[in-house]
C-alpha positions in Angstrom: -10.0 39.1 -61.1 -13.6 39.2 -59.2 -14.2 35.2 -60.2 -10.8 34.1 -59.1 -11.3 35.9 -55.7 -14.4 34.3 -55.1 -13.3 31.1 -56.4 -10.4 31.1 -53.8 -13.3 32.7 -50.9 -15.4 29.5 -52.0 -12.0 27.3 -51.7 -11.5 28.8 -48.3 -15.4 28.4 -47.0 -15.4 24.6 -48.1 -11.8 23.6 -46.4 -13.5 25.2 -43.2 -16.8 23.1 -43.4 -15.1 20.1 -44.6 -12.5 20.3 -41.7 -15.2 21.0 -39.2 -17.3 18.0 -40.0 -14.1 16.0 -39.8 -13.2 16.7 -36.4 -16.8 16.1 -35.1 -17.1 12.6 -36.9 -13.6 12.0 -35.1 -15.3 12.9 -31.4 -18.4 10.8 -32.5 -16.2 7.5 -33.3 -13.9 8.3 -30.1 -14.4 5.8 -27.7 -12.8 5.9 -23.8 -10.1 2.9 -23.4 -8.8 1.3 -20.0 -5.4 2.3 -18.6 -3.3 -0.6 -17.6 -2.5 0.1 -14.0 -1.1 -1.9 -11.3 -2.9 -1.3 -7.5 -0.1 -1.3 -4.6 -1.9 -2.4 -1.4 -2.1 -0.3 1.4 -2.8 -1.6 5.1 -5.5 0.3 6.9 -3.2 0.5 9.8 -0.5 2.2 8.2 0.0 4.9 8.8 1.2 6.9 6.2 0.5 10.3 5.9 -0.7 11.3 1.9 -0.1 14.8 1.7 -0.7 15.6 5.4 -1.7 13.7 9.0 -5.0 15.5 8.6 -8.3 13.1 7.9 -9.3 15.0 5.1 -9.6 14.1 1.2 -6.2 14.0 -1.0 -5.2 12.8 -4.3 -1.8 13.7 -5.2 0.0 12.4 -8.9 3.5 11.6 -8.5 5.9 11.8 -11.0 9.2 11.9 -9.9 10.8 10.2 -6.4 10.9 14.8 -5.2 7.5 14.4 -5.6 6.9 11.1 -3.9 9.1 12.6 -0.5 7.3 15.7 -1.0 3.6 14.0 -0.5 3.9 10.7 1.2 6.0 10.1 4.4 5.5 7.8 7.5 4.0 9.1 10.7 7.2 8.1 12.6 4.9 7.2 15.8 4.2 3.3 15.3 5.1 2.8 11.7 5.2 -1.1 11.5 7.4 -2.6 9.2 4.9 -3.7 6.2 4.8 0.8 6.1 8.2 0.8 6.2 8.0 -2.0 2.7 5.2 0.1 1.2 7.7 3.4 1.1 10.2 1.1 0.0 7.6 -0.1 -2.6 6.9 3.6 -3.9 10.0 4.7 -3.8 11.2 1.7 -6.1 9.3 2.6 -8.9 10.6 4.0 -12.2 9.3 7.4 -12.3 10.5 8.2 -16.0 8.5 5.5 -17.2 5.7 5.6 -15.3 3.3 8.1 -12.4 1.7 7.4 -9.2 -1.9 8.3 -8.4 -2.0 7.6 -4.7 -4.6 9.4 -2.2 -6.8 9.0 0.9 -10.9 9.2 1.4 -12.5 9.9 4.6 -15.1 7.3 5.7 -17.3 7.4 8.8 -17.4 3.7 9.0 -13.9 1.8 9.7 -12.7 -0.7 8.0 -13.6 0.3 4.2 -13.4 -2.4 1.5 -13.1 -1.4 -2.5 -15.9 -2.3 -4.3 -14.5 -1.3 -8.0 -12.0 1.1 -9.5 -12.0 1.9 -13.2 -8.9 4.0 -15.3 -10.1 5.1 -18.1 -8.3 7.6 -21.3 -10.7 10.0 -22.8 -9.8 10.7 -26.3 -11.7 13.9 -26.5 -10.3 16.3 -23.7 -6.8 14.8 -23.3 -7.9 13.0 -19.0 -7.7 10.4 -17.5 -10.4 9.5 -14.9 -10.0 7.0 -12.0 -13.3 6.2 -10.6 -12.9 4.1 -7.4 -16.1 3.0 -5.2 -15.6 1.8 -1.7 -18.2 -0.1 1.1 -18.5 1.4 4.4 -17.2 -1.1 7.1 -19.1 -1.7 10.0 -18.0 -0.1 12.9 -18.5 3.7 13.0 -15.8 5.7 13.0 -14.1 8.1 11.4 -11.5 6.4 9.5 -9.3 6.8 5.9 -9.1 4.9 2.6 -6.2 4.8 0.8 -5.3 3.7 -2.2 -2.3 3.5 -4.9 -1.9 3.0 -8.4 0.9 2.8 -11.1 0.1 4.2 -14.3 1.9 4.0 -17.7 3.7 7.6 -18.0 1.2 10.3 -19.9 2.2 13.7 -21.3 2.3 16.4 -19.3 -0.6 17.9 -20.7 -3.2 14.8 -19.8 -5.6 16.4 -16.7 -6.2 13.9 -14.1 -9.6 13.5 -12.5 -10.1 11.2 -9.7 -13.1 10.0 -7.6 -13.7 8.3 -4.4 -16.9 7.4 -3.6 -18.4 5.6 -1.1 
């Protein structure tokens, strides 16, 4: 009875080990991979408000069109008709097949250019990272980049990190 106890204890301790060194081998072959995305341009002029009218930082995901009229509205004061498009734009997308990452960055130099953005899909922690760096402009002031992307739909377990940096 003893030797087929520790026979199955054994059993038990090898499953574990072999299980463990599985998984790691599987994080140490993971490699990140690029998210398709699609950028919708936004005109530094516009003025749409991401979240709020404040000149602060904001990243929003949007799911669903609640969540799109929830975050992002027009400033009715002087809202030019390529604004009025962009809204039109946003609201047009297909929300059960795919999410919005849209936001704003505050800059002390007006008119900010993007230098790079990259998407990527870790396979370790279940994120998805947008890395986007921006130039300065020339003329100082304080001023707001904003940018917008469409993104394949993820699960709703996927944790988004995003990063604007200038």
């Amino acid at each position: 009875m003893k030797i087929n106890t520790m026979h199955h204890l054994v059993s038990i301790i090898f499953a574990l080990i072999l299980t463990n060194s599985c998984s790691k081998s599987e994080h140490n072959n993971c490699t990140s991979e690029k998210v398709q995305s699609s950028s919708i341009d936004i005109d530094f002029n516009c003025n749409i408000n991401i979240v709020n009218n404040k000149d602060e930082d904001n990243h929003v995901i949007i799911n669903s069109i609640e969540d799109l009229h929830k975050n992002v509205y027009l400033d009715p004061s002087g809202s030019s008709i390529e604004c009025k498009n962009l809204l039109d734009e946003l609201s047009g997308i297909d929300y059960q097949k795919f999410t919005l990452l849209i936001g704003k960055k505050v800059v002390n130099k007006i008119q900010p250019t993007l230098i790079s953005q990259n998407l990527e899909r870790s396979c370790i922690n279940q994120s998805i990272t947008l890395n986007i760096k921006i130039k300065n402009g020339g003329y100082t002031a304080i001023g707001v980049y904003k940018y917008a992307l469409v993104i394949p739909k993820h699960t709703k377990d996927v944790k988004y990190n995003i990063d604007v940096s200038d």
